[in-house]
N, C-alpha and C positions, 0 to 999 in steps of 0.2 A: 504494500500500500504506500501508495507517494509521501512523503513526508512521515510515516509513523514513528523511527528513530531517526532523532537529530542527530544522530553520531554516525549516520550511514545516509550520507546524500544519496537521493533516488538515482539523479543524474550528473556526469561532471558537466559541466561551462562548456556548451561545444557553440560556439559561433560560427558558421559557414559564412565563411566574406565574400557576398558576391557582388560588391561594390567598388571595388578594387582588379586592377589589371596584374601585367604578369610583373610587376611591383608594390610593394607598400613600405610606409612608413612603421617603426615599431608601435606596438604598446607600451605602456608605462610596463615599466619593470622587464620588458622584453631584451635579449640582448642577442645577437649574431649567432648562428651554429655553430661557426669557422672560428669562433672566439675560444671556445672552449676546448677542441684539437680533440676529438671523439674518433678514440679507435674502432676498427670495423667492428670488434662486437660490442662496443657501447653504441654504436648510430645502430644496430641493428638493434637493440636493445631497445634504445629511444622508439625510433619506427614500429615497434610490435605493440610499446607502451600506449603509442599513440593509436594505433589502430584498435589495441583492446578499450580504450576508456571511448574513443568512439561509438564503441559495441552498446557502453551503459549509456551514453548520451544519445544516440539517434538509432535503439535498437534495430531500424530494416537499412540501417546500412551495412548489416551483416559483418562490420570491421573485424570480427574474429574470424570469418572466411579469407579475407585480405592479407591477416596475420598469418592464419595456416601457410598460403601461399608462398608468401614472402620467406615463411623461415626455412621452408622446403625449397626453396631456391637459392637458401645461403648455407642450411646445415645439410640440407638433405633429406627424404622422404624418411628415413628412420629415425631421424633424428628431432623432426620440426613439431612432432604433436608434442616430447616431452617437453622440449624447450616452453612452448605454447602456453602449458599447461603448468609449470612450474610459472611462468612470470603473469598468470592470469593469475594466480597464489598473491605476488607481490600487491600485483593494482589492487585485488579483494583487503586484503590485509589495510592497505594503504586508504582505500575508501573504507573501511569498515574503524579507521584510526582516526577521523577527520571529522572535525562540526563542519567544512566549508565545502566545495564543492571542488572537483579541481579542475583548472584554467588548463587548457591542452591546445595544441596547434595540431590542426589538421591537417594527416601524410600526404594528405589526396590535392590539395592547394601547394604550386607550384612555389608561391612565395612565400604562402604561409608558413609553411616547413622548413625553413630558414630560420624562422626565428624560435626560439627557447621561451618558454613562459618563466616567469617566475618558482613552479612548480616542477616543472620540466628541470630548470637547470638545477632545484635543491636534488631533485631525484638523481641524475644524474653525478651533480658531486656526492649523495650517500655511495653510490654503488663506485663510484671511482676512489672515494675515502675506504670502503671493504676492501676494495681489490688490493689496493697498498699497506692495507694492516694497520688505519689510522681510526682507532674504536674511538677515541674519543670526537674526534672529527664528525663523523659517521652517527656515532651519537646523536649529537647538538641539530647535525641535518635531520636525524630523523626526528625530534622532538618540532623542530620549525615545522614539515611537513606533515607532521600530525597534534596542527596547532597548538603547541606549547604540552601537550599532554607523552610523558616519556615514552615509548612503546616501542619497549626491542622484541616483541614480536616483528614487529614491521623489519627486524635487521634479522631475525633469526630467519625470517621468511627468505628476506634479501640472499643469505648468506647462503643457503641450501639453494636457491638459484643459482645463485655464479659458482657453489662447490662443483656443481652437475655442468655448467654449460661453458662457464669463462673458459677460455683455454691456458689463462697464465694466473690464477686461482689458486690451484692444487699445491702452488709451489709454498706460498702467503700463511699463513696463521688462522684460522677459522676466528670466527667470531666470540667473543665470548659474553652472555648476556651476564651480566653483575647488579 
């Protein structure tokens, strides 16, 4: 039921900008893709993130058929339901952590997909703070991203994604919730 827990937005923020050409100006708090140097399995990461919170925000754009796709065309047909299916874990956790809704840029808009929301880019530095073994870091992101409320769920979630998928992961320190 739409709104029955505040702690779990029905929908994230999906604006479709169709007032805009194969350019735009940022949003507040928006900042470059190319800014933050995202290696191929972080942009592939971002890209699925995005295609799954699509899924909750305009359920018949089917974004979790796109995601399938996608990750089967980067990891591979054996590999792309778990990948899928472990970082559908993350977003759940992640919306299920939030009073807000979350701000996402659309894969499917040529320009839009350039730019980082606010939310996009904390997700991104958590899972890039995991990947280098900075818990405290990693931490602090994940408390912003689930609006000041601590939940290393959201990082245990995190971490059992990239144990399974990161390819330079296995090497790093697992996470430790404390």
């Amino acid at each position: 039921m739409h709104g029955a827990d505040p702690r779990r937005p029905f929908r994230p923020v999906y604006d479709p900008q169709t007032d805009h050409g194969p350019t735009r100006d940022p949003r507040p708090g928006e900042v470059p893709l190319h800014d933050i140097h995202l290696d191929p399995f972080a942009r592939l990461t971002l890209v699925l993130c995005r295609w799954h919170f699509q899924t909750f925000a305009a359920p018949d754009s089917h974004g979790w058929l796109v995601a399938l796709r996608c990750a089967t065309t980067h990891v591979g047909p054996d590999a792309a339901g778990a990948l899928c299916y472990d970082l559908v874990g993350v977003v759940q956790t992640l919306r299920a952590s939030r009073t807000t809704p979350i701000a996402f840029n659309a894969e499917s808009c040529p320009c839009c997909r350039d730019w980082l929301t606010p939310a996009e880019r904390q997700i991104m530095q958590m899972i890039d703070a995991l990947r280098h073994n900075q818990q405290g870091r990693a931490r602090t992101l994940a408390q912003f991203l689930c609006d000041g409320a601590p939940d290393s769920n959201l990082l245990v979630v995190t971490d059992t994604y990239l144990r399974r998928h990161a390819p330079d992961y296995a090497q790093t320190a697992a996470f430790s919730p404390a």
